[in-house]
C-alpha positions as CSV (number, residue, x, y, z in Angstrom):
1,X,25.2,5.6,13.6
2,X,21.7,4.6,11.8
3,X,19.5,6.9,12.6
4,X,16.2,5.9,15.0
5,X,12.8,6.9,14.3
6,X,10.5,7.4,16.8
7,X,6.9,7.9,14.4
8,X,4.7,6.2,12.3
9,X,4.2,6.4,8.7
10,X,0.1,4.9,7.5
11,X,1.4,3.9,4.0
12,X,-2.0,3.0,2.4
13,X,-5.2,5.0,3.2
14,X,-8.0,6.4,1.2
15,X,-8.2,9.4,2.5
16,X,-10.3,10.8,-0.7
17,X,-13.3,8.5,-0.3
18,X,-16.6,10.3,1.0
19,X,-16.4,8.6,3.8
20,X,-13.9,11.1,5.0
21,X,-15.3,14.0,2.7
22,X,-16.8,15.7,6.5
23,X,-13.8,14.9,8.9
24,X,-10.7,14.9,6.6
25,X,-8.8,17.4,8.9
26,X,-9.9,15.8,12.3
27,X,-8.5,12.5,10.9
28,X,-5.3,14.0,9.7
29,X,-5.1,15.4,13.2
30,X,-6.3,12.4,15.2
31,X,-3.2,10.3,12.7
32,X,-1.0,13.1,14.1
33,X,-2.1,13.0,17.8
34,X,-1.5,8.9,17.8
35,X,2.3,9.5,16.5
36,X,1.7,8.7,12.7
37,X,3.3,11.5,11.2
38,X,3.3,10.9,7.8
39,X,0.1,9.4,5.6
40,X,-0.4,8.2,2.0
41,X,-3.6,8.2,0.9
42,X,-3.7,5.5,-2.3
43,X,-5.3,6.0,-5.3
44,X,-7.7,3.5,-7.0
45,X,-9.3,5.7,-9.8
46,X,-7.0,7.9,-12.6
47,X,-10.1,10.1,-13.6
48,X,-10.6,11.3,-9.9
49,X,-6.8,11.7,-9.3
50,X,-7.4,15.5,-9.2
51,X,-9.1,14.6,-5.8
52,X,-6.1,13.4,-4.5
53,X,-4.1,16.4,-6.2
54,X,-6.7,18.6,-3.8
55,X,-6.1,16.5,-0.8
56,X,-2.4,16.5,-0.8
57,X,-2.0,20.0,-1.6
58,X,-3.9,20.8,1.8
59,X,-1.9,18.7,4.2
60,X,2.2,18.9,4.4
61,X,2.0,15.3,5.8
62,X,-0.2,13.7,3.4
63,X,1.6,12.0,0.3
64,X,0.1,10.2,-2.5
65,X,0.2,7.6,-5.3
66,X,-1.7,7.7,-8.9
67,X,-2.7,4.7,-10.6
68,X,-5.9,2.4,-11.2
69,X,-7.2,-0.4,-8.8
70,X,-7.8,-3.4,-10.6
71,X,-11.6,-3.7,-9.9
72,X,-11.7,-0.4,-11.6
73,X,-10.3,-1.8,-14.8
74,X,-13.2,-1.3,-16.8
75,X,-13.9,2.1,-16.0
76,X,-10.3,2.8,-17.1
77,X,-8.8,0.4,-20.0
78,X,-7.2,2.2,-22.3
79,X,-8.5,5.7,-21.5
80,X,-4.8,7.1,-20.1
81,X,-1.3,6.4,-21.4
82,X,1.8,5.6,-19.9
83,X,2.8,9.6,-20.8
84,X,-0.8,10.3,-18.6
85,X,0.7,8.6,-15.6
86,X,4.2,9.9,-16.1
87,X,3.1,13.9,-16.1
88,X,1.0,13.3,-13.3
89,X,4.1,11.1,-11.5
90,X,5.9,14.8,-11.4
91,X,3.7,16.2,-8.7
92,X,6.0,16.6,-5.9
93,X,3.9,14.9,-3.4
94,X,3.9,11.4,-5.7
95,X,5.5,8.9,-3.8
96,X,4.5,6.1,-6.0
97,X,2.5,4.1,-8.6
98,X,-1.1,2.2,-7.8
99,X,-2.5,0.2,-6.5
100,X,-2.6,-1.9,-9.2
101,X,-2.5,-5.7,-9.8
102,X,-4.8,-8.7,-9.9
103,X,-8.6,-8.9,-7.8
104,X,-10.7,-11.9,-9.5
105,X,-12.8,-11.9,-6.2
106,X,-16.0,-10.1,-8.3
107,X,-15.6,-11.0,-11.8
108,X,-18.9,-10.2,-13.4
109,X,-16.9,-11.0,-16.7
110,X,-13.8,-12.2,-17.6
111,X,-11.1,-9.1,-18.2
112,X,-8.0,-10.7,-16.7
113,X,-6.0,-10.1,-19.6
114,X,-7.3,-6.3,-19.4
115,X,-6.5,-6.4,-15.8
116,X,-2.7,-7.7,-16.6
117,X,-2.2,-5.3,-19.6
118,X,-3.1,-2.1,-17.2
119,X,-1.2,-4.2,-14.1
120,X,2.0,-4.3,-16.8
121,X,1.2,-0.4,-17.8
122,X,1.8,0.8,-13.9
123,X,4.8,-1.6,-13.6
124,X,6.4,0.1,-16.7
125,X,5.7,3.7,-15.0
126,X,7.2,2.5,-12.2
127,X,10.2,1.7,-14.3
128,X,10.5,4.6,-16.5
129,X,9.8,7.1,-13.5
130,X,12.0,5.0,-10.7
131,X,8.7,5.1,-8.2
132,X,8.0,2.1,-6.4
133,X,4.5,0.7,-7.1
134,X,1.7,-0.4,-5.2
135,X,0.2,-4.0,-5.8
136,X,-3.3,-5.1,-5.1
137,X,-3.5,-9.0,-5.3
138,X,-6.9,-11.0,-4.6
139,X,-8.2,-14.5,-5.5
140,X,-4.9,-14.2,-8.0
141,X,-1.5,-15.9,-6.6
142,X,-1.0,-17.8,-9.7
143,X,-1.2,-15.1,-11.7
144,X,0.3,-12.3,-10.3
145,X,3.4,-14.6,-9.5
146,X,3.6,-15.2,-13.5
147,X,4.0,-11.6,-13.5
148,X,6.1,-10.8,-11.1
149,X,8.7,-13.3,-12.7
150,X,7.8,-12.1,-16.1
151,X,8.5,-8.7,-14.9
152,X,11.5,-9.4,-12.6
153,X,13.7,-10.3,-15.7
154,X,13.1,-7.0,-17.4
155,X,14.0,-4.8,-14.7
156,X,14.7,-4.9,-11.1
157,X,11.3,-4.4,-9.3
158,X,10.7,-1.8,-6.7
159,X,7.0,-3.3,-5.3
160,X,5.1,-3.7,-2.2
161,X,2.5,-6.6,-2.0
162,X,0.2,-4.5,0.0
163,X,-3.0,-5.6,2.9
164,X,-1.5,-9.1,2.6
165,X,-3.4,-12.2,2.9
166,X,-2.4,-14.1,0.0
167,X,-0.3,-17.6,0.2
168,X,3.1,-18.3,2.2
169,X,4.5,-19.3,-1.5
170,X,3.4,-15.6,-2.9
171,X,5.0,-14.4,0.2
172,X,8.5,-16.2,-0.4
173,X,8.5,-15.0,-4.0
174,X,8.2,-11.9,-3.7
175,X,10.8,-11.4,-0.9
176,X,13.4,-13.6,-3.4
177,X,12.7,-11.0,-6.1
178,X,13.1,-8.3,-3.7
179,X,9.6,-6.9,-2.6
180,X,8.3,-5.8,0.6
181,X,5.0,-6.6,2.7
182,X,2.6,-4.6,4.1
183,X,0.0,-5.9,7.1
184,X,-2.9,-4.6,7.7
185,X,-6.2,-4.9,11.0
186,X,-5.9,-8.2,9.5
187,X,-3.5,-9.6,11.9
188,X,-5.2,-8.4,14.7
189,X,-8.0,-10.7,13.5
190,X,-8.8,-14.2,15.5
191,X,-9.2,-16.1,12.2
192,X,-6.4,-15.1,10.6
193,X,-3.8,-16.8,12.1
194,X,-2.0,-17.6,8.1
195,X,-0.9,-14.3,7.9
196,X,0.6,-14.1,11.2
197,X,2.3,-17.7,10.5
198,X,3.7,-15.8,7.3
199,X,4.6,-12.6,9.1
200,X,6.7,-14.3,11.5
201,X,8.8,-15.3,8.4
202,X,8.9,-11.9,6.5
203,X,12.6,-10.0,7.3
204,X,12.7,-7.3,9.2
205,X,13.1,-5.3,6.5
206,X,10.9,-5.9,4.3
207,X,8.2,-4.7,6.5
208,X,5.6,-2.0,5.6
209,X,1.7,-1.2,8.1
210,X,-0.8,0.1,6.9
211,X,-4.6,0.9,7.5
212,X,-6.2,0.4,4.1
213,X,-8.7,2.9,5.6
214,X,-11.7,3.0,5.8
215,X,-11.2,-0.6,5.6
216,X,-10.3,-3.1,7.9
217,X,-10.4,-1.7,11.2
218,X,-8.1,-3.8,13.6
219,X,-9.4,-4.8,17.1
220,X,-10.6,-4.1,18.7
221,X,-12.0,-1.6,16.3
222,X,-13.5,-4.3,14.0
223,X,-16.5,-3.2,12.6
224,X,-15.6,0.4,12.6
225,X,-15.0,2.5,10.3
226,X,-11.1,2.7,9.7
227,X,-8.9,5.7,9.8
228,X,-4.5,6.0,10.3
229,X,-4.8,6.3,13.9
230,X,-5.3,3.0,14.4
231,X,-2.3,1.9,12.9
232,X,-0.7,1.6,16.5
233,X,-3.0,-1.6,17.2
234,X,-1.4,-3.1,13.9
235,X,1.4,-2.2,15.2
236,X,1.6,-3.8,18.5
237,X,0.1,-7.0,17.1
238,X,3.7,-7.0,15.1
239,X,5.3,-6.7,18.2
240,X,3.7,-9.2,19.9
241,X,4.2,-12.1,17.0
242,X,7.8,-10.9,15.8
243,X,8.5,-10.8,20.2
244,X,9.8,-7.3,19.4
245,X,10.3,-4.2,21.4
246,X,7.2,-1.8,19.9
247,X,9.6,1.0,19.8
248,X,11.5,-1.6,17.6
249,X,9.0,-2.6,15.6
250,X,8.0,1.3,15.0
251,X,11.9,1.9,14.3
252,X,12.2,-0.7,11.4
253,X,9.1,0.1,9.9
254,X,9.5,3.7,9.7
255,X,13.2,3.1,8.2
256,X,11.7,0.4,5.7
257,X,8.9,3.0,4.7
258,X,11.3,6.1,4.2
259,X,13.4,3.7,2.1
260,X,11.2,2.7,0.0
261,X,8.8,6.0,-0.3
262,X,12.0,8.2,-0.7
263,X,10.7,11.0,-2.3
264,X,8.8,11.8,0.9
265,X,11.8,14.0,3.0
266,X,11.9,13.8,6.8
């Protein structure tokens, strides 16, 4: 018999950024109190992944990833290796690789091809270590579908096109080469009525939620600053546009999360 699960897991929060830095353990609690048992704080920066390392090691529930967020990609080019990201990939509370992808939203220059070769670095971690990565993707579908087919004939991807609001074709593409989605607030959102047209078209289990805290606080929390409590409103917004039970909906994406995360033991 498949086993049920009754709890939440936030897989994407920053739980390192200051704006946290004075109420980290009442928002690990207040996570905890609303039923989400399990948290992965995200990391955007390589150089200030001993931040995260500090976190983690001070919460049981709180798991992490390592990588480089694209918008950070000048701060970073070329200053780690793919050995870097490997040693620190053996930390036992690593779940997983990123975020890292495509954001041409703020180009003050052009460093696209520095933003694919460090995109194409994490991918290959995630190959070589067998941890799923993370993928930021803004202002960039027709890129970062090049990639993902370039990609997807060298090795069988393990990905998750995280806070998504891209394009109902990106969608499609990455659920034929086997990726998952994660929603965010967004869906709770009046305007955004795209991403619940897509949702209603993603499998069951290829579903992820997530926060992206401190950003994107769902309603009716809008405006707010963020944290993985409020998960349960993006939750029952999935509910409501898949017409599924909210037990069900917590089920499936707890089992799709576990799956995919699987270094993190229940």
């Amino acid at each position: 018999m498949n086993k049920k699960y009754d709890f939440l897991i936030d897989t994407h929060c920053h739980l390192d950024f200051d704006d946290y830095d004075l109420e980290i353990d009442a928002v690990v609690k207040n996570a905890l109190n609303a039923n989400v048992r399990y948290l992965i704080t995200i990391s955007t920066k390589f150089k200030l992944f001993h931040k995260i390392e500090n976190l983690v090691s001070r919460f049981d529930n709180v798991y992490c990833s390592v990588g480089t967020h694209p918008l950070y990609i000048d701060d970073e080019y070329e200053s780690y290796t793919l050995s870097d990201l490997l040693n620190a990939c053996n930390n036992s509370k690593v779940v997983a690789i990123g975020e890292c992808g495509l954001d041409y939203s703020r180009l003050k220059h052009d460093n696209k091809k520095e933003q694919e070769s460090m995109f194409r670095l994490q991918i290959e971690c995630s190959n070589v270590s067998g941890l799923p990565f993370i993928i930021h993707n803004r202002n960039s579908d027709e890129d970062m579908e090049r990639i993902l087919l370039d990609e997807a004939k060298k090795n069988k991807l393990r990905g998750v096109l995280h806070c998504f609001s891209s394009s109902e074709r990106l969608a499609m593409v990455a659920i034929d080469l086997g990726l998952s989605i994660s929603f965010t607030g967004i869906i709770t959102f009046k305007n955004a009525n795209s991403v619940r047209d897509i949702l209603r078209k993603i499998p069951n289990d290829r579903i992820f939620v997530e926060t992206d805290s401190p950003f994107l606080a769902p309603v009716p929390h809008r405006g707010k600053r963020n944290e993985p409590s409020y998960i349960t409103k993006i939750v029952d917004k999935i509910s409501e546009v898949k017409q599924l039970p909210i037990a069900e909906v917590i089920n499936l994406t707890t089992k799709n999360s576990l799956k995919f995360f699987d270094k993190i033991k229940v």
